[in-house]
C-alpha positions in Angstrom: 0.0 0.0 0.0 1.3 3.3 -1.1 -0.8 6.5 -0.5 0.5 9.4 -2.3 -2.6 12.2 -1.2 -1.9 11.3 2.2 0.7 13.6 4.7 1.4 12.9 8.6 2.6 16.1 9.7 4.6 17.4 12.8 7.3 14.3 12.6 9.4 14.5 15.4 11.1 11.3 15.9 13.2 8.9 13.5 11.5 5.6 14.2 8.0 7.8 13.9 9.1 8.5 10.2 10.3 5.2 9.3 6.5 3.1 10.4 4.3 5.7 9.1 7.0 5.3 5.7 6.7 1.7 5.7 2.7 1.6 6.7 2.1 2.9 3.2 2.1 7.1 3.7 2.8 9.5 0.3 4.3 12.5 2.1 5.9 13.1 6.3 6.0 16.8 7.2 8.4 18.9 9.7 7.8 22.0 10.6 9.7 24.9 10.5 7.6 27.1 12.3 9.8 28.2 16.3 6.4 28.6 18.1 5.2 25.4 16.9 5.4 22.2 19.7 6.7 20.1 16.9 9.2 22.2 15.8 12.2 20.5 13.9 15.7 22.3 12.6 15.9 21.8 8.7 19.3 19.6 9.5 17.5 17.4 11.9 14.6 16.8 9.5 16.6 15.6 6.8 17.9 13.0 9.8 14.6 12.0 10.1 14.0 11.8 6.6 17.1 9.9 5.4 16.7 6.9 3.2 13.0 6.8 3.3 11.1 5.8 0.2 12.1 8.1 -2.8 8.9 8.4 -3.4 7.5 9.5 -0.2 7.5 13.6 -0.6 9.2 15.1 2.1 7.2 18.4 3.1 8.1 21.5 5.4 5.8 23.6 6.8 6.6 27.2 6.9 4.9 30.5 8.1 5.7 34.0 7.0 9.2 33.3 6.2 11.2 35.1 3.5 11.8 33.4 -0.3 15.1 32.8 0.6 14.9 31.3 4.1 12.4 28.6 2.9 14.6 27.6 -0.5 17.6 27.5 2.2 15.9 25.2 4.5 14.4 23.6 1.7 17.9 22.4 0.6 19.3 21.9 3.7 16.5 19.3 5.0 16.2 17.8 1.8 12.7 18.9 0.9 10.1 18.0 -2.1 8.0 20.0 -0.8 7.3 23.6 0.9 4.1 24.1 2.7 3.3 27.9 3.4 0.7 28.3 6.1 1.1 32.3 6.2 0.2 35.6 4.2 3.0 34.5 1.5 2.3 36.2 -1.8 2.1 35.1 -5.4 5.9 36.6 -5.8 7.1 34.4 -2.7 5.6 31.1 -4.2 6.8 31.6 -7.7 10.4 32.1 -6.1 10.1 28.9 -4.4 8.6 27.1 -7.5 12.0 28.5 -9.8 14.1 26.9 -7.5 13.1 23.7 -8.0 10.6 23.0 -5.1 6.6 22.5 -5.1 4.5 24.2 -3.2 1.6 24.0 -1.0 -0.2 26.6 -0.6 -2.5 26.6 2.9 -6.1 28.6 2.4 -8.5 28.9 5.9 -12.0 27.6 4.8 -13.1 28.7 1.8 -15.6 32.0 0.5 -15.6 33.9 -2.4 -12.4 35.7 -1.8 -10.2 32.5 -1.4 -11.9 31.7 -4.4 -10.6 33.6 -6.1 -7.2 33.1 -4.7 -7.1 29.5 -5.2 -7.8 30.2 -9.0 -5.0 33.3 -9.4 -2.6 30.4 -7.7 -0.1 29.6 -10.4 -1.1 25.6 -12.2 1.4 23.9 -10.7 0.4 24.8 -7.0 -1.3 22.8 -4.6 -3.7 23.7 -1.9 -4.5 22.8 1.6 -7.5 24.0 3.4 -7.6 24.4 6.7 -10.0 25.9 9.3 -7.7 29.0 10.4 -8.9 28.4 14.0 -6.9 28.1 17.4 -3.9 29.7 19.0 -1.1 28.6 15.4 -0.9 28.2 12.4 -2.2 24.6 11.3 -5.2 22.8 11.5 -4.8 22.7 15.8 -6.7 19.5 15.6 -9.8 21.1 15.5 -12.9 19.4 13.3 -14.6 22.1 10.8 -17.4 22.6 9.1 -15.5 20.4 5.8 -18.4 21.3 3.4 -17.5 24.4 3.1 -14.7 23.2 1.3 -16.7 21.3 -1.1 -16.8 24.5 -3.8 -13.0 24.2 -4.4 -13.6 21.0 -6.2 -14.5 22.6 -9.5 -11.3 24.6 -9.4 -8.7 21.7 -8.7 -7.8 19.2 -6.6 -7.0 19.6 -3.1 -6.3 18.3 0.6 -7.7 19.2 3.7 -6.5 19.5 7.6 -7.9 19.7 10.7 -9.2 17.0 13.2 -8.6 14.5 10.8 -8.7 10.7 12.7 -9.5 7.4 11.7 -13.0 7.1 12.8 -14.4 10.8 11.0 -12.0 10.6 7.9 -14.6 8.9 5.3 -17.2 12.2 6.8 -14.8 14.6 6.2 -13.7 13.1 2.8 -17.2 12.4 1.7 -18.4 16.2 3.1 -15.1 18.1 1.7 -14.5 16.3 -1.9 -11.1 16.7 -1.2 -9.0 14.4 -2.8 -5.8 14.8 -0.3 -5.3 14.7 3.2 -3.0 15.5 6.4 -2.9 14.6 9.5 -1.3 15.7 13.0 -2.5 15.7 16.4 -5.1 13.4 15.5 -2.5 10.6 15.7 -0.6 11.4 18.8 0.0 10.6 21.9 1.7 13.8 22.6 3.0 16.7 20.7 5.6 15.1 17.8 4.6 12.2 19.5 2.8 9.6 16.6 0.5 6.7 17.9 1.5 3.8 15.4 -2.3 2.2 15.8 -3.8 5.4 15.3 -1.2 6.0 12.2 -2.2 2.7 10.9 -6.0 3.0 11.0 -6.0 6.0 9.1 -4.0 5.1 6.4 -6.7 2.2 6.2 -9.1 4.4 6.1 -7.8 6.2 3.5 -7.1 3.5 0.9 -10.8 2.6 1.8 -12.2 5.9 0.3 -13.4 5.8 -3.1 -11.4 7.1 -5.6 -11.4 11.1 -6.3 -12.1 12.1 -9.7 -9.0 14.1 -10.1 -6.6 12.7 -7.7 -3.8 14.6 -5.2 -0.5 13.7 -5.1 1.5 15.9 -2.3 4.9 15.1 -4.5 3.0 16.6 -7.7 2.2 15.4 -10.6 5.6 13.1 -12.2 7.6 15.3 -14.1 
């Protein structure tokens, strides 16, 4: 089993990375983010991401920082991917994008306005929707209102975040059509802390959902 619109964020620990890695995940995320409990330096991300699956895409989650501080994290941890959970701007992501990394671009529920964002987003962006509730940046393992979500279908595909667990992940799937998905507190036993049943039963869950129409692949589409 191999799962490539699925991401367990906040990874913490080695042997964290290496069962969720060989229980079938497409993408582990660090974050970069100081204030965050589950905060990671680049260097000892690319530790906990050494000799993983190639194709597993190896994600960091950033907020508000410069062009130039995400590509030089990006490099130093080893990234595929850079998610941007702040106010960064069409400028920083195309920045990112020229120098050789994907991005991810986080919107907080969806109206009009974000809308409209998500369509001025250049192609080969993704998008992650989260609630935009709690103390951080991040989904804060609070459940939302995933319908709301639902309009961005007919634009492209995305994933969602936010409460996301084995037992309401077919709800939020089914209520959302999102077609990719990530996943934090939901599957700890602490902060950075992953609960290998909890890991487990989720990815189940995922490969039990019926297939989106356009699918979501958190590595982007092969080159």
């Amino acid at each position: 089993m191999f799962l490539p619109h699925v991401k367990i964020c906040g990874i913490t620990r080695r042997h964290d990375a290496r069962f969720c890695a060989d229980a079938g995940v497409g993408a582990l995320g660090a974050v970069f983010y100081p204030r965050s409990p589950r905060f990671v330096a680049p260097v000892a991300a690319r530790t906990l991401f050494a000799g993983l699956d190639p194709r597993i895409a190896r994600v960091g989650v950033f907020v508000d920082a410069t062009p130039e501080a995400m590509i030089a994290a990006a490099r130093e941890a080893a990234l595929d991917v850079v998610q941007m959970h702040g106010e960064e701007t069409l400028a920083d992501i195309e920045a990112v994008q020229h120098a050789g990394f994907r991005v991810v671009k986080v919107l907080r529920s969806v109206n009009a306005e974000l809308l409209a964002e998500a369509r001025a987003l250049p192609p080969p962006t993704g998008i992650l929707v989260e609630c935009g509730q709690g103390e951080l940046p991040g989904g804060n393992g609070i459940a939302w209102d995933w319908a709301a979500a639902a309009a961005l279908a007919a634009i492209r595909p995305f994933a969602i975040a936010g409460g996301l667990h084995p037992g309401n992940l077919a709800a939020a799937a089914q209520a959302s059509r999102a077609a990719g998905f990530d996943a934090s507190s939901g599957l700890e036993t602490a902060p950075g802390a992953k609960d290998e049943a909890a890991v487990r039963a989720f990815l189940l869950a995922a490969a039990d959902l019926p297939p989106a129409p356009l699918p979501f692949s958190w590595k982007g589409a092969p080159a």
